[in-house]
LUMKOLGU-561439 format. One line per field, with one value per residue (C-alpha): residue number from 0; residue in three letters; x, y, z. Coordinates in Angstrom, 1 decimal. Each point is the difference from the previous one (the first is absolute). Layout:
// residues N
seq	(NUM,...)
type	(ALA,...)
x	(X,...)
y	(Y,...)
z	(Z,...)
This chain:
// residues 299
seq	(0,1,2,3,4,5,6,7,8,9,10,11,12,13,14,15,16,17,18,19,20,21,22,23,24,25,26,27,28,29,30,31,32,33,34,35,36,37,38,39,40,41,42,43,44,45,46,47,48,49,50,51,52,53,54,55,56,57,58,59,60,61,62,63,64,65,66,67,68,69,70,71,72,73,74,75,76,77,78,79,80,81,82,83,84,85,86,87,88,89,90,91,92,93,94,95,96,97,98,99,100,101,102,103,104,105,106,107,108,109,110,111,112,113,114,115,116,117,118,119,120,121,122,123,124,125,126,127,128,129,130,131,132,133,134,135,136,137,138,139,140,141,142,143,144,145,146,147,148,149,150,151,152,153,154,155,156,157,158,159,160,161,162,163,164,165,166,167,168,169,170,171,172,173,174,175,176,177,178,179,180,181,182,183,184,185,186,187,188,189,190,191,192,193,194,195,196,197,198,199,200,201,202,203,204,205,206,207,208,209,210,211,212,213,214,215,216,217,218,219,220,221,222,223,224,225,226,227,228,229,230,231,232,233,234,235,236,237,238,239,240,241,242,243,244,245,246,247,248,249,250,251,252,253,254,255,256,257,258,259,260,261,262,263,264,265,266,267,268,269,270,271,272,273,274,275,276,277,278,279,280,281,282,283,284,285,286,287,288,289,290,291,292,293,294,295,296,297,298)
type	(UNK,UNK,UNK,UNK,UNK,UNK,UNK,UNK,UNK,UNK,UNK,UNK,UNK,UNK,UNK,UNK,UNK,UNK,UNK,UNK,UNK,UNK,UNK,UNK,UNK,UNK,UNK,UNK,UNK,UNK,UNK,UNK,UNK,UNK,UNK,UNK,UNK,UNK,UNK,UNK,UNK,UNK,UNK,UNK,UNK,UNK,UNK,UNK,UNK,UNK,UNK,UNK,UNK,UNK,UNK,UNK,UNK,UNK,UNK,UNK,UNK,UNK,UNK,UNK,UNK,UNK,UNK,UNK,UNK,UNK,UNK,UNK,UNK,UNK,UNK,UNK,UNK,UNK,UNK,UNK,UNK,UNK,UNK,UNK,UNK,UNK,UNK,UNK,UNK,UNK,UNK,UNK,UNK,UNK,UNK,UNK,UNK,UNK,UNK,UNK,UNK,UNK,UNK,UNK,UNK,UNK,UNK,UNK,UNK,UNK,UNK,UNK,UNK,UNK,UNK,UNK,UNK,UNK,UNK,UNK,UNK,UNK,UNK,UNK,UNK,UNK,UNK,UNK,UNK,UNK,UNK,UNK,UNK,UNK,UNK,UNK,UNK,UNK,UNK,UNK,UNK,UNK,UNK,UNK,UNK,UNK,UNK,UNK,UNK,UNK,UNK,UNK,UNK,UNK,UNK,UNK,UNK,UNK,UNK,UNK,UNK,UNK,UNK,UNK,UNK,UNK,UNK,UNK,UNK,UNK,UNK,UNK,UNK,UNK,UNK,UNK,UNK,UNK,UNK,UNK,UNK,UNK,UNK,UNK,UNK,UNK,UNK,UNK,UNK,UNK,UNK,UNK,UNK,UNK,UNK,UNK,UNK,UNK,UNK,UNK,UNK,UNK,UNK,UNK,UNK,UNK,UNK,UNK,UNK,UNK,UNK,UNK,UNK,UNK,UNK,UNK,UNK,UNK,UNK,UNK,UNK,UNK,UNK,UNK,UNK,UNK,UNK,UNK,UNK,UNK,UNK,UNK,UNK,UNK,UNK,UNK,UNK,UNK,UNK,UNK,UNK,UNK,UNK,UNK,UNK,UNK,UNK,UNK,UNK,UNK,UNK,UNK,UNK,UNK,UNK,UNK,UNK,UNK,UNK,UNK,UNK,UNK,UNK,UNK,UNK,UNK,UNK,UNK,UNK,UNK,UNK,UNK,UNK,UNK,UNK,UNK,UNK,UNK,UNK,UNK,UNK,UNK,UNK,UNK,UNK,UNK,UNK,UNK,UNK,UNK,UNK,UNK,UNK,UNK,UNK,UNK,UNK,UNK,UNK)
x	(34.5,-3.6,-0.5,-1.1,3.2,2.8,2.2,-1.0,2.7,1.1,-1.8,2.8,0.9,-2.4,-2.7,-3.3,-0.8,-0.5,-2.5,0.7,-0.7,1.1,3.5,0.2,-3.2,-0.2,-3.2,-1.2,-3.3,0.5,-2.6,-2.3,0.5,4.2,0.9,2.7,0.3,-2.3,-0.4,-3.1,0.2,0.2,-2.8,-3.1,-3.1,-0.8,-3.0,2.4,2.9,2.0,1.6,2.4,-0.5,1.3,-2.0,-2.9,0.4,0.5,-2.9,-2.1,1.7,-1.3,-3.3,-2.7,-2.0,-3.5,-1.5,-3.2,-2.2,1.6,3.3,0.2,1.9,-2.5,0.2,-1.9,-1.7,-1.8,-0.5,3.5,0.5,-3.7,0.0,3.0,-1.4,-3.0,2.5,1.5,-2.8,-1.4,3.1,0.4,-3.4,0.4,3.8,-2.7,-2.4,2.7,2.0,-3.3,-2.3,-1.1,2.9,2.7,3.3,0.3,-3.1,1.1,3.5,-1.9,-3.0,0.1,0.6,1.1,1.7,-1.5,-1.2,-3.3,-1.3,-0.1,2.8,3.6,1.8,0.3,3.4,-1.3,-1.7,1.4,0.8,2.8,1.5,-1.8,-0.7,-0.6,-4.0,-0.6,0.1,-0.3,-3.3,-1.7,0.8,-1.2,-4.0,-1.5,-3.3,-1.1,-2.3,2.2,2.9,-2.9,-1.6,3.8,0.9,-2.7,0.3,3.7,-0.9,-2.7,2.1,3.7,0.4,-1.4,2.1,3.4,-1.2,-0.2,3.1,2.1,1.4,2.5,-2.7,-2.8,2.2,1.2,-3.7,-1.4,3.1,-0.1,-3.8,0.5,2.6,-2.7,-2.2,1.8,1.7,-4.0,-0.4,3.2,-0.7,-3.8,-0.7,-0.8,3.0,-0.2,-1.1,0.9,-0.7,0.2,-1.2,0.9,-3.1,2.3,2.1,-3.7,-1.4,3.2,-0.6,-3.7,1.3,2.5,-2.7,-2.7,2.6,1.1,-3.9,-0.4,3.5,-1.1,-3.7,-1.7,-3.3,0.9,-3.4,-0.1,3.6,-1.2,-2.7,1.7,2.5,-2.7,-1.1,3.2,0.5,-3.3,0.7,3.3,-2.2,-2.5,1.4,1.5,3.8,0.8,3.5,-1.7,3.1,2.2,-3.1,0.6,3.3,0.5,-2.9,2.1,2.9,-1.3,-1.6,3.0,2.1,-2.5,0.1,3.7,0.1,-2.7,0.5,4.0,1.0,1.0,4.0,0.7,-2.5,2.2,1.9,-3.2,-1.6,3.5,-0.3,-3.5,0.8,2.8,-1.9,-2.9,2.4,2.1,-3.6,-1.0,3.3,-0.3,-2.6,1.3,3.0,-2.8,-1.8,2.8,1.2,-3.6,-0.5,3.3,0.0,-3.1,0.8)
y	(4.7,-0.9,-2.1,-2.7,-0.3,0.0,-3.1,-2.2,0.4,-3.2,-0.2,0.6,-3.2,-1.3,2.4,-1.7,-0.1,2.8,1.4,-1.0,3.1,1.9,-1.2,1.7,-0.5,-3.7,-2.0,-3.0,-0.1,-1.8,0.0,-3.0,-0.7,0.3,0.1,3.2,2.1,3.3,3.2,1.6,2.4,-3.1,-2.5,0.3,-2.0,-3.0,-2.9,-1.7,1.8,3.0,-0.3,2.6,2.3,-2.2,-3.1,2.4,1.1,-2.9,-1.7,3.2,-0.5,-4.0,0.8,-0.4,3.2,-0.7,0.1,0.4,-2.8,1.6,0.5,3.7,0.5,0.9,3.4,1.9,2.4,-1.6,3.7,1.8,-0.4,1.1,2.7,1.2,-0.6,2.2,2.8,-0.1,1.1,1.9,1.7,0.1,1.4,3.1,1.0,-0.4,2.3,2.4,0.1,1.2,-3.4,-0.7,2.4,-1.3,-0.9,-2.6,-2.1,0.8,-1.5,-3.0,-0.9,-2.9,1.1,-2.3,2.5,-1.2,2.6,1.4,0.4,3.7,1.0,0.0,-3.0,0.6,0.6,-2.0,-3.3,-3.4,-0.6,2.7,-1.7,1.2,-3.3,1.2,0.9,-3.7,0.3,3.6,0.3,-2.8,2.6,3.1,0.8,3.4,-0.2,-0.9,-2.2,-1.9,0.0,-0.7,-3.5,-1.6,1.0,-1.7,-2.7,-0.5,0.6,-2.9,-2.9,1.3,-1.1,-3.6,-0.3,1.2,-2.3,-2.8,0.5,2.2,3.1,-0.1,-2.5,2.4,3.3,-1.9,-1.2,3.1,1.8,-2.6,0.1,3.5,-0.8,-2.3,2.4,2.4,-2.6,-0.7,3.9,0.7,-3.1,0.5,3.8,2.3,2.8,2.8,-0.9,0.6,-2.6,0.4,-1.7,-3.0,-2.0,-2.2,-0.7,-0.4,-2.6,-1.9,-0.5,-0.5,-3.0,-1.0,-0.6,-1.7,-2.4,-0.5,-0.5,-2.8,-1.7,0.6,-1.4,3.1,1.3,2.2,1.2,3.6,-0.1,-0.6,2.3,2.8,-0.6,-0.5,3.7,1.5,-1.6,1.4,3.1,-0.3,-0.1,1.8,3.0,3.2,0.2,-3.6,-1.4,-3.4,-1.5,1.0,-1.3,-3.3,-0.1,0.5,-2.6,-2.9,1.0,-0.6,-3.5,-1.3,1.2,-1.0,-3.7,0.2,1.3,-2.2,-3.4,-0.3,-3.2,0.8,-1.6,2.3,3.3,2.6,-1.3,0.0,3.5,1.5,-1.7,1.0,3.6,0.0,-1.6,2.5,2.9,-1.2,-0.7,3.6,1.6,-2.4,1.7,3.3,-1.1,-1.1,3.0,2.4,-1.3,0.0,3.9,1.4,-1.9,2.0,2.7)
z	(24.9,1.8,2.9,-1.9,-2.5,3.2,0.1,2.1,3.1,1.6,3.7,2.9,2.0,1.6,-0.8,-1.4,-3.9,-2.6,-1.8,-3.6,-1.5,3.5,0.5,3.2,1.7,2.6,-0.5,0.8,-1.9,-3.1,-3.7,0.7,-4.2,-0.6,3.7,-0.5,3.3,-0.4,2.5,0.8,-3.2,-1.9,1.7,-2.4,1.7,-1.6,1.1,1.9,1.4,-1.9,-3.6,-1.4,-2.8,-2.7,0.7,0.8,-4.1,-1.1,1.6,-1.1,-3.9,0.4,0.3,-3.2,-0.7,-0.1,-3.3,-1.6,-2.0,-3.0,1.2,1.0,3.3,2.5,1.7,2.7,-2.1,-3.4,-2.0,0.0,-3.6,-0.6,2.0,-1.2,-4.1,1.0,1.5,-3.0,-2.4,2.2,0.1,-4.1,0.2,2.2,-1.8,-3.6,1.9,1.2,-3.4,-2.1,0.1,-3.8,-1.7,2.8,-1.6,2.4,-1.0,-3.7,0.6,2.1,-2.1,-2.5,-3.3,-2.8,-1.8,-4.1,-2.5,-0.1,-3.4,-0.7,2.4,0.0,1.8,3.8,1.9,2.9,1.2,0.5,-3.4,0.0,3.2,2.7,1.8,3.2,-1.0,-0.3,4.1,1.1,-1.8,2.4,3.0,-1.6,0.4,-1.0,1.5,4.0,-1.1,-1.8,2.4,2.9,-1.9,-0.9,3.8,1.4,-1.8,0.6,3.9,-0.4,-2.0,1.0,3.3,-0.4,-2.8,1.9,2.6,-1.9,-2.4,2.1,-0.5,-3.1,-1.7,0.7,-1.3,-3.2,-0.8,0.3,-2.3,-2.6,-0.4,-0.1,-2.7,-2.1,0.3,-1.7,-2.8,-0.9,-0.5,-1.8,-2.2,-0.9,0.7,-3.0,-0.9,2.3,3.4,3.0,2.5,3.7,3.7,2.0,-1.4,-1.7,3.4,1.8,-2.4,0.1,3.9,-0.7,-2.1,2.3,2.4,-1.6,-0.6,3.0,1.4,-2.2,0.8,4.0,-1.3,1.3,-1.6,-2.8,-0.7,1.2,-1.9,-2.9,0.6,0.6,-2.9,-2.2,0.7,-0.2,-3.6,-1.1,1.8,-2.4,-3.4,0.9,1.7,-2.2,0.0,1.8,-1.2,-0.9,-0.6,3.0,2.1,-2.1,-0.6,4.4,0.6,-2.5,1.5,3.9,-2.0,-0.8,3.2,2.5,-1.7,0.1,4.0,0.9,-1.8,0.0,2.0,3.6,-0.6,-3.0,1.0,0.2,-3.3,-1.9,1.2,-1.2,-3.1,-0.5,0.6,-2.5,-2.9,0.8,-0.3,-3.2,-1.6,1.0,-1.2,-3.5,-0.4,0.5,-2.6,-2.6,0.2,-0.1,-2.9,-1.8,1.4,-1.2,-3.6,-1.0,2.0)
C-alpha cells in the first residue's frame, strides 16, 4: 500500500488535525478552495495561499485550452506534424535507395498501380484493383528521384506549418492524407492502363488549395498565390511525365477542405470539419468501388 492510499488514522486526543490524505501527520494549514487539513507534502502554491492536489487538478482540468481562429488547439511548436511528414519521405526515399532505387521491390509494392489489362499483355497479379488498397496512400510517400523528393519537400516545408498553425495538428495531418487520397482517386479514375504513379504532389497541392482558401476567407492578397499555382499547373501540362490528375485531383480536394475548415460556423466547427473529412473520404473510396468494378469486368 503507498503513502497516499493509508486510512486515514483518527488524530490522538488532543493533538491538532490531520492530513486528509496523511492520516498520521498534525497540520494546521488548510486548502484555501475545500478547506481539508493538508501537510507540507500536500500544500501546492496557489495565488493566494496553498491548495491541495485535488483542487489543484481540478482547477488545472477547468481551464479552456487555447485554440486557434480555426479551432486547432494551440501548441508551442507550429511544425511537428510537418516536420515529421518530411521525415517520413525522406525516410521512404533512402529504404527505395538502399533496396535497389528504380528495380526496388519496395517502391514496386508502394507505387500506384491500378491493376487493369494492358492490351497485348496478360492481366496483372497486382495493383489496387486486385485489393491492394494500400497504394492509394503509400504511393504519395514514395519518390525516386532527389529532385522530385527535394520540390514536394520544400513545398510542404513552405505551406505545412501555416497550415498546422492555423487548423491544428489532427486537422493539418488529415488534410494533407486526404488530399493525398484525392490525388490518387483522380489517378486511379482517369489514368491510362499501366501506370505507375508515384510522389506527394497530390498531398502538396491539396495544402496549396487549402491555403489559397484560407487567404481569401482571412482577405489576404492572393496574388503571388495565384501566381505561383498558375506555374505549377502549367508546369503540370507542360512538363514530361507529370501526373496531371493527382496534381488536380490533390488541388480540388484542398478546394473543397479548405472551404469546409475555413467557412464552417464557429458553434458547430469541429462537427463540420469531421463531416467534411468523411464525405471527402467516402467520395474518394466511391470512387475506388466504381472503378474496381469497371477494371475487373473487362479485366
Amino acid at each position: 500500500m503507498t503513502e497516499s492510499q493509508r486510512p486515514e488514522r483518527p488524530p490522538e486526543p488532543g493533538a491538532g488535525p490531520a492530513c486528509y490524505r496523511h492520516g498520521d501527520r498534525e497540520t494546521y494549514i488548510r486548502c484555501q478552495r475545500c478547506e481539508r487539513p493538508i501537510c507540507p507534502e500536500c500544500m501546492r502554491q496557489a495565488a493566494v495561499g496553498f491548495q491541495c492536489p485535488d483542487c489543484v487538478a481540478a482547477g488545472a482540468a477547468s481551464v479552456r485550452q487555447p485554440r486557434t481562429i480555426y479551432g486547432g488547439q494551440v501548441h508551442g511548436r507550429d511544425n511537428v506534424i510537418t516536420l515529421a511528414l518530411i521525415g517520413l519521405n525522406v525516410a521512404v526515399f533512402v529504404a527505395v535507395l538502399a533496396t535497389g532505387a528504380g528495380a526496388s521491390p519496395l517502391l514496386r509494392e508502394m507505387v500506384l498501380f491500378s491493376g487493369e489489362r494492358v492490351p497485348g499483355f496478360a492481366p496483372p497479379d497486382f495493383g489496387v484493383a486486385q485489393g491492394e488498397v494500400w497504394r492509394l496512400i503509400t504511393s504519395a510517400f514514395v519518390h525516386e528521384q532527389v529532385l522530385h523528393l527535394g520540390l514536394n519537400m520544400v513545398a510542404l516545408w513552405i505551406f505545412g506549418p501555416t497550415l498546422e498553425r492555423l487548423f491544428g495538428r489532427w486537422r493539418f495531418v488529415t488534410l494533407y492524407l486526404l488530399g493525398a487520397l484525392c490525388g490518387s482517386a483522380a489517378v486511379y479514375l482517369l489514368a491510362g492502363a499501366g501506370t505507375f504513379t508515384f510522389g506527394a504532389s497530390g498531398a502538396v497541392f491539396a495544402l496549396f488549395g487549402a491555403l489559397l482558401v484560407v487567404s481569401i476567407r482571412m482577405r489576404y492578397d492572393v496574388r503571388t498565390l495565384l501566381t505561383l499555382l498558375g506555374i505549377n499547373l502549367a508546369f503540370t501540362f507542360l512538363a514530361p511525365g507529370i501526373s496531371w490528375q493527382g496534381h488536380l485531383g490533390g488541388l480540388a480536394g484542398g478546394l473543397v477542405l479548405g472551404w469546409a475548415l475555413a467557412y464552417a460556423p464557429r458553434e458547430r466547427r469541429t462537427t463540420v470539419h469531421v463531416l467534411a473529412f468523411v464525405a471527402v473520404l467516402v467520395a474518394c473510396l466511391a470512387v475506388f468501388v466504381v472503378q474496381t468494378i469497371a477494371i475487373r469486368s473487362v479485366g
